[in-house]
BALOBA-1460 file (C-alpha; in Angstrom, 3 decimals):
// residues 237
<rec num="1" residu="x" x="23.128" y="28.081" z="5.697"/>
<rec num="2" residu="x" x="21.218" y="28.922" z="2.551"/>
<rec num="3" residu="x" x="17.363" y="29.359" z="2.507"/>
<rec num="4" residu="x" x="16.992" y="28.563" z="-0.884"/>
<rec num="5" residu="x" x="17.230" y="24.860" z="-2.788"/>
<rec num="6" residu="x" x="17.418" y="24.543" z="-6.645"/>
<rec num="7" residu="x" x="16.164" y="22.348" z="-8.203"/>
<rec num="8" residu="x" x="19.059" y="20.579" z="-9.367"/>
<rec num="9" residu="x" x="20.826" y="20.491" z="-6.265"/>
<rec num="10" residu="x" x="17.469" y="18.889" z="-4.624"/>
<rec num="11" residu="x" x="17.467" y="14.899" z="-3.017"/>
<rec num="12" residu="x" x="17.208" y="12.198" z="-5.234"/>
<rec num="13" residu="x" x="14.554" y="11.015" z="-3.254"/>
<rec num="14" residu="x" x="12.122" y="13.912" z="-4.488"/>
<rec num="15" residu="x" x="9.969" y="13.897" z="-7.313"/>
<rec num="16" residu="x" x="10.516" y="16.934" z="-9.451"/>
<rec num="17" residu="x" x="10.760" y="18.206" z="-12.679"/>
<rec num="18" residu="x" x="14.532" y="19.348" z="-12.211"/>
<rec num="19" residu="x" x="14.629" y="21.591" z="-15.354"/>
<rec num="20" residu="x" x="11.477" y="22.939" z="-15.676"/>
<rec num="21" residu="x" x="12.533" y="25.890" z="-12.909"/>
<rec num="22" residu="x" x="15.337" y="26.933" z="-11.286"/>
<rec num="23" residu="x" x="14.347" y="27.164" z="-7.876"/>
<rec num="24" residu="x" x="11.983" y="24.627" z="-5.510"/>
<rec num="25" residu="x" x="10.925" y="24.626" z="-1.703"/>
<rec num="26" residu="x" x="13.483" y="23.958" z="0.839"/>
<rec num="27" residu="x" x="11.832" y="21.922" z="3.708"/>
<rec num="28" residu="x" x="12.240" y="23.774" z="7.560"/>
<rec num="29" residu="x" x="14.535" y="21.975" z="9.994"/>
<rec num="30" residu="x" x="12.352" y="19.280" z="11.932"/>
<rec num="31" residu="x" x="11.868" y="15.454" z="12.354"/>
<rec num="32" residu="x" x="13.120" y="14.526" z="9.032"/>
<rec num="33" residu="x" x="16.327" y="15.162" z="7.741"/>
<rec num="34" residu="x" x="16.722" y="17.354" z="4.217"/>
<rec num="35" residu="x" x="17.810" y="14.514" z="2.039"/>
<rec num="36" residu="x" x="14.541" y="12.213" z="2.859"/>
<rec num="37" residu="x" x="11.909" y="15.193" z="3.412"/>
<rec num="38" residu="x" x="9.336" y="16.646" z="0.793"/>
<rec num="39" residu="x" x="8.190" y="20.412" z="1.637"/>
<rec num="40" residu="x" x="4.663" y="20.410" z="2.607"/>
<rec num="41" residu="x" x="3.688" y="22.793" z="0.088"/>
<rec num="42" residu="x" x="5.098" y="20.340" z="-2.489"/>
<rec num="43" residu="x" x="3.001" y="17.470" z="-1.025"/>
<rec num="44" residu="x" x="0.145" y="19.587" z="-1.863"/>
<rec num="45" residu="x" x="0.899" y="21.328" z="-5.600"/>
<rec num="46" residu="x" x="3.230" y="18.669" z="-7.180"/>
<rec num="47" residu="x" x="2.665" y="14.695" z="-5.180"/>
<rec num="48" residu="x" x="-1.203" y="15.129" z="-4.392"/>
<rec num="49" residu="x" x="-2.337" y="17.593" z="-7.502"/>
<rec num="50" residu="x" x="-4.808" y="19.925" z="-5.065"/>
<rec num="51" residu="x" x="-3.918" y="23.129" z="-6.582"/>
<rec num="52" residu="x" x="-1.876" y="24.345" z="-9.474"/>
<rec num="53" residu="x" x="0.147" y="27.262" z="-7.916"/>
<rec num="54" residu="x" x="1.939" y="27.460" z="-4.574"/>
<rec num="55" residu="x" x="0.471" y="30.388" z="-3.547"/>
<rec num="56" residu="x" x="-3.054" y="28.221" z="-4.038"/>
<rec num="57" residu="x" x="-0.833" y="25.295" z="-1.472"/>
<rec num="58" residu="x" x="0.156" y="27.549" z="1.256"/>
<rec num="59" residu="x" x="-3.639" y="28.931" z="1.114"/>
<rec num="60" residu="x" x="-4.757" y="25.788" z="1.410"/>
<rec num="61" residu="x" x="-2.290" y="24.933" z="4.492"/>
<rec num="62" residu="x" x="-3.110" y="28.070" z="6.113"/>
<rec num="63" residu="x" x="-6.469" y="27.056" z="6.509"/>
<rec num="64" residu="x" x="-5.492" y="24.251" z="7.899"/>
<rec num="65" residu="x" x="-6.921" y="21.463" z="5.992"/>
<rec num="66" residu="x" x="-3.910" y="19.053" z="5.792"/>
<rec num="67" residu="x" x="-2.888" y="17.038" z="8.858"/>
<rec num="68" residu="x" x="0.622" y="15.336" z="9.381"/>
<rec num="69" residu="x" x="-0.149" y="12.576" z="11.807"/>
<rec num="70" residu="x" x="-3.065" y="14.020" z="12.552"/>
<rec num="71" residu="x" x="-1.626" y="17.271" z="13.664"/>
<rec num="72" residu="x" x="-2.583" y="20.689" z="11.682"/>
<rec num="73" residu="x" x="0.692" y="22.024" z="9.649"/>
<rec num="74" residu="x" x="0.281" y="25.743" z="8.461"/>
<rec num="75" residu="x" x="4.228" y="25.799" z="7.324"/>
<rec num="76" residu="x" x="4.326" y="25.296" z="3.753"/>
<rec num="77" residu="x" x="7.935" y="24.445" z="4.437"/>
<rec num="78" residu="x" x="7.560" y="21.466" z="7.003"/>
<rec num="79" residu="x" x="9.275" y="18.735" z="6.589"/>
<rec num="80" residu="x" x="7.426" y="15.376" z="5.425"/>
<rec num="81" residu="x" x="8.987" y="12.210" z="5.448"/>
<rec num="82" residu="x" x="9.262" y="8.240" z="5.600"/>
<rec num="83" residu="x" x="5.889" y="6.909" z="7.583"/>
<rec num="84" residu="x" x="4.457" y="9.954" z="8.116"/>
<rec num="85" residu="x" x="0.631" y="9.934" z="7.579"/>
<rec num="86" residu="x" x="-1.095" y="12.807" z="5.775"/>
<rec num="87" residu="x" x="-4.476" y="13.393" z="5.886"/>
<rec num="88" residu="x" x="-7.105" y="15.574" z="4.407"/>
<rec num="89" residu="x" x="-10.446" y="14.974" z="6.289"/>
<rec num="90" residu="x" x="-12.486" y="17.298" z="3.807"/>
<rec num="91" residu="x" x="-11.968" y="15.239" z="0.599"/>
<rec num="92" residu="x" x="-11.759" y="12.197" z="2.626"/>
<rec num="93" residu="x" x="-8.010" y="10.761" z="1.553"/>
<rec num="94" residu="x" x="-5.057" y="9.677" z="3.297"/>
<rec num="95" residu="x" x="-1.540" y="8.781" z="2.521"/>
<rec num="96" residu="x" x="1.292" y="7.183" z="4.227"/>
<rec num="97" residu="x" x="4.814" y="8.155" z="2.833"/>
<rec num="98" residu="x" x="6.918" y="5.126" z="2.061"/>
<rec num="99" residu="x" x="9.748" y="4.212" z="-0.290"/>
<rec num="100" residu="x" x="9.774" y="3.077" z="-3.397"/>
<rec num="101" residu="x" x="12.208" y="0.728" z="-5.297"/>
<rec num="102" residu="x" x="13.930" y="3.698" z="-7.371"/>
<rec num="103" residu="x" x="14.302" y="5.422" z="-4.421"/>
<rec num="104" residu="x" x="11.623" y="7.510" z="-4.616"/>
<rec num="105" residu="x" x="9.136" y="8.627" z="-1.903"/>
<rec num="106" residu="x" x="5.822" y="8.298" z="-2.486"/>
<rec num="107" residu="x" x="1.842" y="8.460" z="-1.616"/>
<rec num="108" residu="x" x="0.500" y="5.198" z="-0.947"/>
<rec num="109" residu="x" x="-3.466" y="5.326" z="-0.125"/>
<rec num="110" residu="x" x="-4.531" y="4.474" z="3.285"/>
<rec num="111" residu="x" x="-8.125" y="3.872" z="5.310"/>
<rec num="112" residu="x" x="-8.887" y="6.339" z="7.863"/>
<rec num="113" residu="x" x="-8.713" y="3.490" z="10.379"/>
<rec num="114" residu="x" x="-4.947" y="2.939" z="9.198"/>
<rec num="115" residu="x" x="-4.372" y="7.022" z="9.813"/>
<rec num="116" residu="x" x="-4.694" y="6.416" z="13.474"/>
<rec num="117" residu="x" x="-1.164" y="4.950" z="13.813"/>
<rec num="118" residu="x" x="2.364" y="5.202" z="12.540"/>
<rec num="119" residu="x" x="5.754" y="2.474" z="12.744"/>
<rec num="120" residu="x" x="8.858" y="4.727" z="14.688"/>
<rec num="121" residu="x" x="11.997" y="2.920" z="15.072"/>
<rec num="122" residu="x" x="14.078" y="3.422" z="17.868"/>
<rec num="123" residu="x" x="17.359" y="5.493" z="17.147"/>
<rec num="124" residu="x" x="18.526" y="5.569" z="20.410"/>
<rec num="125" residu="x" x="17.434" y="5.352" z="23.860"/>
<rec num="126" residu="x" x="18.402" y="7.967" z="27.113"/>
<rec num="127" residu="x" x="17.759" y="7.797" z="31.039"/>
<rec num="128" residu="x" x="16.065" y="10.786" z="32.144"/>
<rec num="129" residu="x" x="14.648" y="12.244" z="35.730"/>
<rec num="130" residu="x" x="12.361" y="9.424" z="37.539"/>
<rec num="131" residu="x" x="15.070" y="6.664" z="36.367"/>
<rec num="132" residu="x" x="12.597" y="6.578" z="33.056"/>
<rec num="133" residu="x" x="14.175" y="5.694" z="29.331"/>
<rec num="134" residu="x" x="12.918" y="8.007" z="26.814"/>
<rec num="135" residu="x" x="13.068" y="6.371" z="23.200"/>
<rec num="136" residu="x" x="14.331" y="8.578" z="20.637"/>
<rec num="137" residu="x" x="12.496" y="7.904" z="17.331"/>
<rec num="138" residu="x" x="13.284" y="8.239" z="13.786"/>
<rec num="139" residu="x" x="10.798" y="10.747" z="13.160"/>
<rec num="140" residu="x" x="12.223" y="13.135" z="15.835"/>
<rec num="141" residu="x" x="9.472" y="12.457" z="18.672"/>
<rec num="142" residu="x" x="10.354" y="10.871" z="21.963"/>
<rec num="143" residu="x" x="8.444" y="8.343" z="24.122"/>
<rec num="144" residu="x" x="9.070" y="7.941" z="27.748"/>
<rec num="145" residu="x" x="8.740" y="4.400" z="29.432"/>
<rec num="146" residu="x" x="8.897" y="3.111" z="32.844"/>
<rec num="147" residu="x" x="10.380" y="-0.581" z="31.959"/>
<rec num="148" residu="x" x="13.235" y="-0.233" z="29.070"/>
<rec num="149" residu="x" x="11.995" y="-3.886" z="27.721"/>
<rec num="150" residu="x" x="12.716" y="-2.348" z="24.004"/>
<rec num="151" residu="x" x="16.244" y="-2.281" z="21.961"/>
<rec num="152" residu="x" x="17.492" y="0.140" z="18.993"/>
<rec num="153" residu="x" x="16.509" y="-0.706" z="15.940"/>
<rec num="154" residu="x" x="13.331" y="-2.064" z="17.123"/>
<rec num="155" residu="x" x="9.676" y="-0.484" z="15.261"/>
<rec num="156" residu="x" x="6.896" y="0.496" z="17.722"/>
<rec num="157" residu="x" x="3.643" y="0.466" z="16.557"/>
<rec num="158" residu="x" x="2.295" y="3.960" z="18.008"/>
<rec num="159" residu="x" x="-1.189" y="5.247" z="18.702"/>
<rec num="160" residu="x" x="-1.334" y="9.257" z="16.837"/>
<rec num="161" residu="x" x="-3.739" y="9.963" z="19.495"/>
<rec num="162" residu="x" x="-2.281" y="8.946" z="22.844"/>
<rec num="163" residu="x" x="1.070" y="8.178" z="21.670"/>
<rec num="164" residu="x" x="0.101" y="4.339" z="23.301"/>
<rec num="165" residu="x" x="2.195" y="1.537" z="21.834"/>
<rec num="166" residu="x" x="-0.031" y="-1.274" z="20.608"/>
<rec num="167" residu="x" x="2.834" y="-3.662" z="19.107"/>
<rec num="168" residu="x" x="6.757" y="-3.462" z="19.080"/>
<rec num="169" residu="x" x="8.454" y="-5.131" z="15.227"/>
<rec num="170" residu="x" x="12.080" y="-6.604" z="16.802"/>
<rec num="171" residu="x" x="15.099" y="-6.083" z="14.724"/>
<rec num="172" residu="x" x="15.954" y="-9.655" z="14.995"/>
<rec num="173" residu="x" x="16.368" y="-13.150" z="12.530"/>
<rec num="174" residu="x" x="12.995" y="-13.786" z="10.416"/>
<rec num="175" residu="x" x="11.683" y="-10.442" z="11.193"/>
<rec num="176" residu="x" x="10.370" y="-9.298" z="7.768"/>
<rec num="177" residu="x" x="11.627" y="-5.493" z="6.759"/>
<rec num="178" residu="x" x="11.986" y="-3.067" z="4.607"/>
<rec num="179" residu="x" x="14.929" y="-1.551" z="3.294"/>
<rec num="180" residu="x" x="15.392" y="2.199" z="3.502"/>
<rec num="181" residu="x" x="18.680" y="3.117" z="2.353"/>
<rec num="182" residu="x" x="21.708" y="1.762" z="-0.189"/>
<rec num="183" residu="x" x="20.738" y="0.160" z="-3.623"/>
<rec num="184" residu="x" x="18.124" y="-2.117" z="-2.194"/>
<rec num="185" residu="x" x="16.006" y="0.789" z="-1.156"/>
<rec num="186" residu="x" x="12.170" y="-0.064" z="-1.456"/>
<rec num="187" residu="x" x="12.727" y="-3.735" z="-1.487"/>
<rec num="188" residu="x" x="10.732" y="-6.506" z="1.763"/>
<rec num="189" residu="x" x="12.949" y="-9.243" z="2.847"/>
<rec num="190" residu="x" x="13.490" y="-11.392" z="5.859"/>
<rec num="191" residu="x" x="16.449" y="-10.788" z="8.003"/>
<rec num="192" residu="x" x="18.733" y="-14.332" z="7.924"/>
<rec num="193" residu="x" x="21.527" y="-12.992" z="10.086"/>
<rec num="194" residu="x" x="23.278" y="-9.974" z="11.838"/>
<rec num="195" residu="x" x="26.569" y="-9.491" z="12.134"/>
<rec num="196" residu="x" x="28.235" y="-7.457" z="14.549"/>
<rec num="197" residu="x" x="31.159" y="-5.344" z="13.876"/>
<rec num="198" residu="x" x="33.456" y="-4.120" z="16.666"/>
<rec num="199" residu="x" x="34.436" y="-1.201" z="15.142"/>
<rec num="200" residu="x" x="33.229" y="2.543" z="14.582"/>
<rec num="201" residu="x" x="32.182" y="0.855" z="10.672"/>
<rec num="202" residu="x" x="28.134" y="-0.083" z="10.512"/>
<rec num="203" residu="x" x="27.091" y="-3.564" z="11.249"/>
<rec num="204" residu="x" x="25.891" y="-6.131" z="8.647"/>
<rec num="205" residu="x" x="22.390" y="-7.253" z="8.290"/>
<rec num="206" residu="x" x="21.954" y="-10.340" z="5.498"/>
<rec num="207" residu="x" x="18.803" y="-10.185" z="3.824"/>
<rec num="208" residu="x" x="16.716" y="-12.646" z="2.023"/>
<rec num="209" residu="x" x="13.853" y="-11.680" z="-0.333"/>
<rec num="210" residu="x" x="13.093" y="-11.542" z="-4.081"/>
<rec num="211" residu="x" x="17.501" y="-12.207" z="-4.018"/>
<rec num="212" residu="x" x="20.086" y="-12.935" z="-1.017"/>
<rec num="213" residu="x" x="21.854" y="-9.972" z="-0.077"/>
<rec num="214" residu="x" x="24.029" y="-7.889" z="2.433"/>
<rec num="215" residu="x" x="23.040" y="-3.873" z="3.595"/>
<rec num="216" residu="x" x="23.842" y="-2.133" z="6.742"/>
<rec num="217" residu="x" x="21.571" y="-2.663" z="9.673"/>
<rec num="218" residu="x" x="20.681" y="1.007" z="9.884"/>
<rec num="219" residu="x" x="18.817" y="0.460" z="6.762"/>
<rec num="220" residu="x" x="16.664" y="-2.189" z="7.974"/>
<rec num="221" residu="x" x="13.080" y="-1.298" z="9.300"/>
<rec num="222" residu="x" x="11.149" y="-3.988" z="10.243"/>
<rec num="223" residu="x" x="7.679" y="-3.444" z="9.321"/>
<rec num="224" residu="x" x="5.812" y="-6.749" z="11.070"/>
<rec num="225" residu="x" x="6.466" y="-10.460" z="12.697"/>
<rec num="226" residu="x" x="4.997" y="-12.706" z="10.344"/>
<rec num="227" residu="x" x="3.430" y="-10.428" z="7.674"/>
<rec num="228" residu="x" x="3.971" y="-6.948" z="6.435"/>
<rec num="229" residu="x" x="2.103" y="-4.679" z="8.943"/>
<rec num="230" residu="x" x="2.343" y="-2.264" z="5.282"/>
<rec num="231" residu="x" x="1.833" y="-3.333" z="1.957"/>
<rec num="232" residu="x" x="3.510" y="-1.668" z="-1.079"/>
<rec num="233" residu="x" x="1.827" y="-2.322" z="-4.068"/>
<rec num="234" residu="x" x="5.245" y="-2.372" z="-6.100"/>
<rec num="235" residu="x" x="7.416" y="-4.826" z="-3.590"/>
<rec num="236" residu="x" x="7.243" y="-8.217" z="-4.270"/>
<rec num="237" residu="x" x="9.058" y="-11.235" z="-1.660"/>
């Protein structure tokens, strides 16, 4: 497998200048996949504007000053992606990465109160030793529990700091979401019904927000019960 990404073979979902250079980052293996993940020395140079170079970005990761869910990353190539929560406690800012509607991911300003937690869907779920279900989450971290009271699909609020879940987002009728995948990407809407297929094919998920329309379930996310937990500036219901 190649170490090296140009620019015009990069994801659609990255921001970049495609013929300006030949060549861009290519983002480490790690919790997101390559298709939705921006380099961490791109986060720094080309999203957030901190420096002009990236041999200025990967000094300034070195050093340690940026924090990915409020964990030092000194990789310039680590992999950033959907909900993840960047923070830069010297200049005071902080960013969760969300979707926008052209597809695009993007910085939205956060508090520092709101850096203390991030939504994880459950991908999947396996029994380990102890008879305990570990959750596998989207973002490639794992979270064991002693009572599996949670399905897949479902969005667990999680503490950064003791990994503690404070509120669990169903994938279920009414429960407001966002889509994260297909040609409705970026877009809030309520889910009206899911349909199961019993086949290998994905199941159906009908959606109503700003229009009525159908998407696969595994590009729901439910993001709150009521309200949006998250608010995009650009999404309207």
């Amino acid at each position: 497998m190649s170490k090296h990404l140009k620019r015009l073979n990069a994801p659609r979902s990255l921001r970049l200048h495609r013929k300006e250079n030949k060549w861009t980052v290519k983002p480490s293996p790690g919790p997101h996949p390559l298709h939705s993940a921006i380099p961490l020395g791109l986060v720094v140079r080309d999203y957030l504007n901190l420096c002009d170079t990236l041999r200025e970005a990967k000094r300034v990761i070195t050093n340690g000053e940026i924090l990915v869910d409020m964990v030092k990353r000194k990789d310039y190539k680590f992999p950033c992606g959907f909900m993840d929560v960047i923070s830069i406690p010297k200049m005071k800012k902080y960013y969760r990465i969300l979707f926008d509607q052209a597809g695009k991911l993007t910085f939205v300003p956060i508090s520092s109160k709101e850096t203390e937690w991030k939504l994880c869907r459950i991908e999947g779920k396996t029994i380990v030793n102890g008879m305990k279900t570990q959750l596998n989450l989207h973002d490639g971290n794992n979270k064991l529990v002693k009572k599996d009271e949670y399905k897949t699909g479902d969005v667990l609020k999680l503490s950064l700091k003791d990994k503690k879940i404070s509120d669990v987002y169903p994938l279920a009728k009414g429960s407001i979401s966002m889509i994260i995948g297909g040609s409705h990407i970026g877009q809030m809407a309520n889910v009206q019904d899911l349909e199961i297929i019993q086949s290998s094919k994905s199941n159906i998920a009908k959606m109503k927000g700003v229009n009525e329309f159908s998407t696969h379930q595994e590009y729901i996310f439910p993001i709150g019960k009521t309200k949006p937990e998250i608010l995009l500036p650009e999404v309207k219901m």
